[in-house]
N, C-alpha and C positions, 0 to 999 in steps of 0.2 A: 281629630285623632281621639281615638277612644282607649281608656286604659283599665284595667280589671285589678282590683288586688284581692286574693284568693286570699283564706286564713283557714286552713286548717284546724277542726277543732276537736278537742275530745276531752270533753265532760272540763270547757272552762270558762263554766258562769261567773266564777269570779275574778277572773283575769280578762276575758273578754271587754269588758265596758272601758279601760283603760286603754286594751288597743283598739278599737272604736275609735274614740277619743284621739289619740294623738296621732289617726288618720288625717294627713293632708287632702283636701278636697281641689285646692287649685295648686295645677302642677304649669309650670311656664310651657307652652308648645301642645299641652292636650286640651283639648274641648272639653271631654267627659270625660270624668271619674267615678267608677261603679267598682260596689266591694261586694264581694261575694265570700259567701261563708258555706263551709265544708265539713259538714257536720261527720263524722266518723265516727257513728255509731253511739254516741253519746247518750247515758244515762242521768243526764240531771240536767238542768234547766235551759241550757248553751243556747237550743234554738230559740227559744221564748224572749229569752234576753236578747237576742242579735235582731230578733223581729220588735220587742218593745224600744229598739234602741233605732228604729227605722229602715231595718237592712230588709230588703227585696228580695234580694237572689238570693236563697240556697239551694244548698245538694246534698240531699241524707241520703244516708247509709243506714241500711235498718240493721246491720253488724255491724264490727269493727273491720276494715278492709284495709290496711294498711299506708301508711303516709304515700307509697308510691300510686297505689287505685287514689288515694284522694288526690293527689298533684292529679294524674290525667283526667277523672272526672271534672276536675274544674278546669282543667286547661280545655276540654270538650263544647264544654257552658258555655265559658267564657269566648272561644271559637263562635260558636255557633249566634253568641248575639254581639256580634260585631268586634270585638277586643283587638284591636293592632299592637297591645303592650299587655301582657300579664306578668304583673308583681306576685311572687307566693313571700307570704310572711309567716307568723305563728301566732296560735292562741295562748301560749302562755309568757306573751310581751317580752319574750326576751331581743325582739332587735326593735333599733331602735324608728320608730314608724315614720320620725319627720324628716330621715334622710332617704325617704321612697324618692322626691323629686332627683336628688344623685344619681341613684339606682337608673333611672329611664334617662337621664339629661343625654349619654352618650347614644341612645335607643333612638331618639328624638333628632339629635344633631346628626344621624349617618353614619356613628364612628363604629358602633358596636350592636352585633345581634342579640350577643348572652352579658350581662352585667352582674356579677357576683359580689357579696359582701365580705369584704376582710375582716373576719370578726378581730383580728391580731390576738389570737389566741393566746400567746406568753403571756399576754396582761391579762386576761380572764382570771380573776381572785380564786374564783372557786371551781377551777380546774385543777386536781393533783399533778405533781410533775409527768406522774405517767402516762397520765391523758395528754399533756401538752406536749409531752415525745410522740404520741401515738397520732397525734393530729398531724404532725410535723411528718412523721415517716409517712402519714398517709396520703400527704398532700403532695408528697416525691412521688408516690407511687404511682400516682394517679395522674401527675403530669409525666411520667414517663412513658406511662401507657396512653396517655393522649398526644405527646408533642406538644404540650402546652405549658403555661409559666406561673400558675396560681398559687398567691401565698395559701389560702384556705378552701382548699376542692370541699370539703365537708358543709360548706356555709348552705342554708336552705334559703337562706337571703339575697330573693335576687330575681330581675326582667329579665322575660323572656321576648322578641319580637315574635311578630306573626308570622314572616316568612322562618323564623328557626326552629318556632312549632310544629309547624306543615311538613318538616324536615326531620324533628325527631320523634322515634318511638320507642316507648315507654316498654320493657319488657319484663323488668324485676319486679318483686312484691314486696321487700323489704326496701330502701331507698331509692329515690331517683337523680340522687346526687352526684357521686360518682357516674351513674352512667349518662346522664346527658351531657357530662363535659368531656368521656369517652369519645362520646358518639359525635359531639361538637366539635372534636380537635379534627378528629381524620375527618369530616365533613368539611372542615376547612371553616367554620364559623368565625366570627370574628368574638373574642371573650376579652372582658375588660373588665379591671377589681378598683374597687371601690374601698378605703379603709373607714370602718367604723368603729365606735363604743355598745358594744351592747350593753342592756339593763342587768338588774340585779339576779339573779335565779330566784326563780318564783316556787317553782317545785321541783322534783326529777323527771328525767327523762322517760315517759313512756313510751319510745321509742325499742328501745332494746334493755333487758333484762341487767344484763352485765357491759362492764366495758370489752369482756371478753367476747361478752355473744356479739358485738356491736363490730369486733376486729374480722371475726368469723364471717358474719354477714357482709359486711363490707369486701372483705377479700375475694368472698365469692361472686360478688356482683361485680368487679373487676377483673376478676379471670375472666367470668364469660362477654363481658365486652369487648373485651381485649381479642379474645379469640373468634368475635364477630369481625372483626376489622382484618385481623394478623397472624389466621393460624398458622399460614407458611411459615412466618419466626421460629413456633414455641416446635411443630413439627420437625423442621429443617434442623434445629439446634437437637434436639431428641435423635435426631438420624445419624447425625455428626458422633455424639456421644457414644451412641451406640456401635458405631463402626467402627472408633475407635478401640473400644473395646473389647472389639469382635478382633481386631488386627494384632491388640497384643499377643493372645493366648496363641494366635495363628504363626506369628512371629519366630515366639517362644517355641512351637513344635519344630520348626522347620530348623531352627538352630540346633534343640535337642538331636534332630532325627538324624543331623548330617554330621555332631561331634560323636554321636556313637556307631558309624556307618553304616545307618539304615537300621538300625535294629530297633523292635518294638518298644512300647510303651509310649507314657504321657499321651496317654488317650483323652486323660479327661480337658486338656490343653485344645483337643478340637472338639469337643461337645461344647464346653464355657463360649468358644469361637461361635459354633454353629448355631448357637442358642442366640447370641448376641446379635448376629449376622439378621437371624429371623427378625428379633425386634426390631433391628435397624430396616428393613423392609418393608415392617409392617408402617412404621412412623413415616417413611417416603408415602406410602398409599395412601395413608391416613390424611397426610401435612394435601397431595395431589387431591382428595376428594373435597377436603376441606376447605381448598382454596378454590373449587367450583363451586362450592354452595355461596362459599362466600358473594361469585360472582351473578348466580342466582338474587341472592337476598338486595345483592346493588340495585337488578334488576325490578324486583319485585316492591323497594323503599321506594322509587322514582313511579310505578303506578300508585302504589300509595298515596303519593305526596298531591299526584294530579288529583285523585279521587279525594282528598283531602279541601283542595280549591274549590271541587266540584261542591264538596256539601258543604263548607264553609262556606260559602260568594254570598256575598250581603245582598 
């Protein structure tokens, strides 16, 4: 058994040699251990160092291409020279690297496809309250839209097996956190969390600007997986609303019409109806189209997944 652990980097020469370093090389149940580095577009020394430091494999980016292109870039590499287990960690050491064997034990023993890190975020020192609320709602949100039970959906710490690679595809540019455990719940994968300590913070986040932009991105990459899976929900419920709303004013006319015996007015009582009526019409066609494509894309993930075998096969 062959296992990959990817590291994503961007511009960290000086953090790099550390997690080097407290890379585990013998893991119980794998043969081989190969690391591979992820260089995203990096302007100062990263690859020089990860190559003086004995590393093999990398994958540059002659830009910066965002943490989601570099996860599937290296989930691709890693694919393609045999990897039955890709670990993705970080280059700026914040998890901790000697509990990678964890990470794959259940990968290894049959129990689990996806293995996630619990980073236990309430204990994270240099999290502000708002962040450690915004981790917490976010990690509801996201097990509600997958059917799943994870303390930390946000962790980038974490095994992927081979067959749950072959399964998932990468579609966002900004994270691939939230949507592989999206995409992992309704696929029916098997996900299993792991509690860890992470290290100390080494620098900020270049990942997202604000903690706002980071809500916003995030949200978005949630709805649209969400609505990969489940548009007839968000449709269905839109249609309801709207009919609803469409019956009061309608309601209301027919009361007015027959307490003043037929006589005019409260016109605008069936326009607000008529208008609301359209919307709810439009949302049933919408929610019916949407759940064909849906059935399309089933389609179309399951050639994928063969043709995936095909250029994978060792």
């Amino acid at each position: 058994m062959k296992i990959f652990i990817q590291v994503p980097c961007l511009n960290e020469e000086a953090t790099l040699p550390d997690v080097l370093k407290s890379i585990p090389h013998i893991i119980e149940g794998v043969d081989e251990v190969e690391i591979l580095i992820i260089d995203d577009g990096s302007t100062d020394r990263t690859v020089e160092v990860a190559r003086g430091l004995g590393i093999t494999h990398v994958v540059r980016h002659a830009r910066n291409m965002g943490l989601a292109r570099s996860f599937r870039d290296g989930v691709d590499y890693a694919l393609s020279h045999g990897a039955d287990i890709v670990v993705n960690t970080d280059g700026d050491n914040q998890y901790p690297q000697d509990r990678i064997p964890d990470l794959v034990r259940p990968i290894v023993q049959g129990r689990a496809d996806i293995v996630i890190a619990d980073r236990q975020t309430s204990t994270i020192e240099h999290f502000s309250r708002f962040k450690k609320l915004m981790q917490r709602v976010g990690s509801r949100v996201v097990n509600g839209a997958a059917d799943t039970d994870l303390p930390d959906a946000a962790s980038g710490f974490r095994a992927y097996s081979r067959a749950s690679l072959l399964r998932l595809n990468i579609v966002t540019d900004f994270s691939y956190t939230m949507e592989t455990i999206i995409q992992a719940g309704h696929k029916r994968l098997r996900i299993e969390s792991v509690p860890v300590v992470t290290n100390a913070e080494t620098r900020e986040s270049r990942l997202f600007k604000t903690i706002y932009h980071h809500m916003f991105k995030s949200a978005s990459a949630i709805v649209r997986s969400y609505l990969m899976f489940k548009p007839h929900v968000i449709f269905l419920t839109l249609t309801v609303v709207f009919g609803a709303l469409a019956l009061v004013p309608f309601v209301r006319f027919v009361v007015l019409w027959v307490a003043s015996d037929g006589q005019g007015g409260h016109v605008q009582s069936l326009i607000f109806g008529s208008i609301m009526t359209v919307a709810a019409l439009l949302s049933l066609s919408l929610g019916v189209l949407s759940d064909l494509q849906r059935v399309n894309r089933v389609l179309l993930e399951d050639q994928l997944e063969r043709i995936k075998e095909m250029q994978y096969r060792r």
